[in-house]
N, C-alpha and C positions, 0 to 999 in steps of 0.2 A: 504494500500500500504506500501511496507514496501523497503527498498533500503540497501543492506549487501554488506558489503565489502567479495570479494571472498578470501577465505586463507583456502579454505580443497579441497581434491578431488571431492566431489558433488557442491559448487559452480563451480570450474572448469569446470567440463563434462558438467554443466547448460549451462554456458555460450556457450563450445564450441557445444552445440547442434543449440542454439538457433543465432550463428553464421551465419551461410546457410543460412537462411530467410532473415539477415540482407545482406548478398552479393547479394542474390535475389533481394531484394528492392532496394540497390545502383545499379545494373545492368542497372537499368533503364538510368540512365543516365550517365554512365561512362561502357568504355569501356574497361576501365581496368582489370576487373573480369571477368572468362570468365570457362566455362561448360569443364572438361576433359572428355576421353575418358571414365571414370569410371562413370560422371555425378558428381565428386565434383568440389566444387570453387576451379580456381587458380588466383593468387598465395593466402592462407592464410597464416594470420598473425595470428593468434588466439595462438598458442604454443609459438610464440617465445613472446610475449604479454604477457603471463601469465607467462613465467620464468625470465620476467623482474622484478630486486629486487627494481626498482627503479619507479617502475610504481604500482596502483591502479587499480583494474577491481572490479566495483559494478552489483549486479546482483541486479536488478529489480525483485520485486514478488506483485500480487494481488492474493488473495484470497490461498495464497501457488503456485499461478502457478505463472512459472519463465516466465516473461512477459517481460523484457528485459536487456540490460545492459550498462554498462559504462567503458570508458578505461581511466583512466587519466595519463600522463606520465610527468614524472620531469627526472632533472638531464638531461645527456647526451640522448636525447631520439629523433627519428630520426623526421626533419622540423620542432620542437620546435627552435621559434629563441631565439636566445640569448638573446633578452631584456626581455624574459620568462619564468616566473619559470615553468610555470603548460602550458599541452595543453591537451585539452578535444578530444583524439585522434578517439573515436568514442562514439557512442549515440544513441540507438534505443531502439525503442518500437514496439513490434511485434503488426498487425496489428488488433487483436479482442484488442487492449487496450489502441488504437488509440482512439482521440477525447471524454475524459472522464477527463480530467486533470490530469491524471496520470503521463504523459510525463511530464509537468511544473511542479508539486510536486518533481518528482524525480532530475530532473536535478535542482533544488533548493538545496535540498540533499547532492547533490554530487558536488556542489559548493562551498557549507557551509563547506563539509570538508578540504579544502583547502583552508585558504586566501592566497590571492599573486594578482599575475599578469599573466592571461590566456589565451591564446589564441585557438580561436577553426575554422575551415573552413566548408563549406558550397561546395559541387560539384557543378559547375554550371548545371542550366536544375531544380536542386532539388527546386522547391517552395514552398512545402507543409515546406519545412525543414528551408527555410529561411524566411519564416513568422513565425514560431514557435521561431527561435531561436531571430528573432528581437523583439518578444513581449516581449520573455521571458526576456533577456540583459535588455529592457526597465524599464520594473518592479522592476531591482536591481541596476540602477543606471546608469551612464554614461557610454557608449563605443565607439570602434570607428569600421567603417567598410571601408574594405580596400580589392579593386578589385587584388587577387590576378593572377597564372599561371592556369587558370581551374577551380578555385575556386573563393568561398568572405570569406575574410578572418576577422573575430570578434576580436578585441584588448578589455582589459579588466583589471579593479580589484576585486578580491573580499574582 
């Protein structure tokens, strides 16, 4: 398993392939993301994400396949609260590379590249996502969890 920080055009196009799948899976329980006339997700975020100078996107790879990725965003970056530096703005692992420990490797990863103070949310409905992410927090230390507008919100250091 391997986890690259995205900075050329083919991590980009990875990612934004491997986007879709990840709106797919959120769709489930949020209502927010939804099929256009043409069959793409609206609204994405994935372009204005990737031309933030101030934000992070790691692509996930096993075996060479782009298997999933990461957004991390600093600075001025949108529902990042102020008492944080870093927010872990999305997180997926496409679904053949699910349940291998690939997902808890990576997201270790891409924690370790950033010490600070993080914060990351959770959709309600998602449980597969907030048992993952409550193991994982557990394993690296104290956090807090805080019932947010729609979501559970993870407080955090790294």
């Amino acid at each position: 398993m391997q986890v690259e920080r995205v900075d050329d055009d083919n991590g980009r196009d990875a990612v934004r392939n491997l986007y879709p799948l990840y709106l797919h899976d959120l769709s489930q329980w949020s209502t927010h993301y939804r099929l256009d006339a043409d069959g793409r997700w609206q609204p994405s975020y994935v372009d204005d994400f990737l031309s933030r100078p101030e934000c992070a996107a790691f692509l996930i790879r096993e075996d060479g396949a782009a298997a999933g990725f990461a957004w991390v965003g600093a600075g001025d970056f949108p529902y990042k609260r102020p008492d944080r530096e870093l927010r872990l703005a999305e997180f997926f692992v496409a679904a053949p590379f699910r349940r291998r420990g690939l997902g808890r490797a990576a997201a270790a990863r891409v924690l370790d590249a950033f010490p600070g103070t993080w914060q990351l949310e959770v959709v309600d409905g998602n449980e597969p996502a907030l048992r993952f992410w409550r193991a994982v927090l557990a394993e690296r230390g104290p956090f807090d969890e805080q019932r947010g507008e729609g979501d559970t919100v993870f407080l955090f250091r790294q």
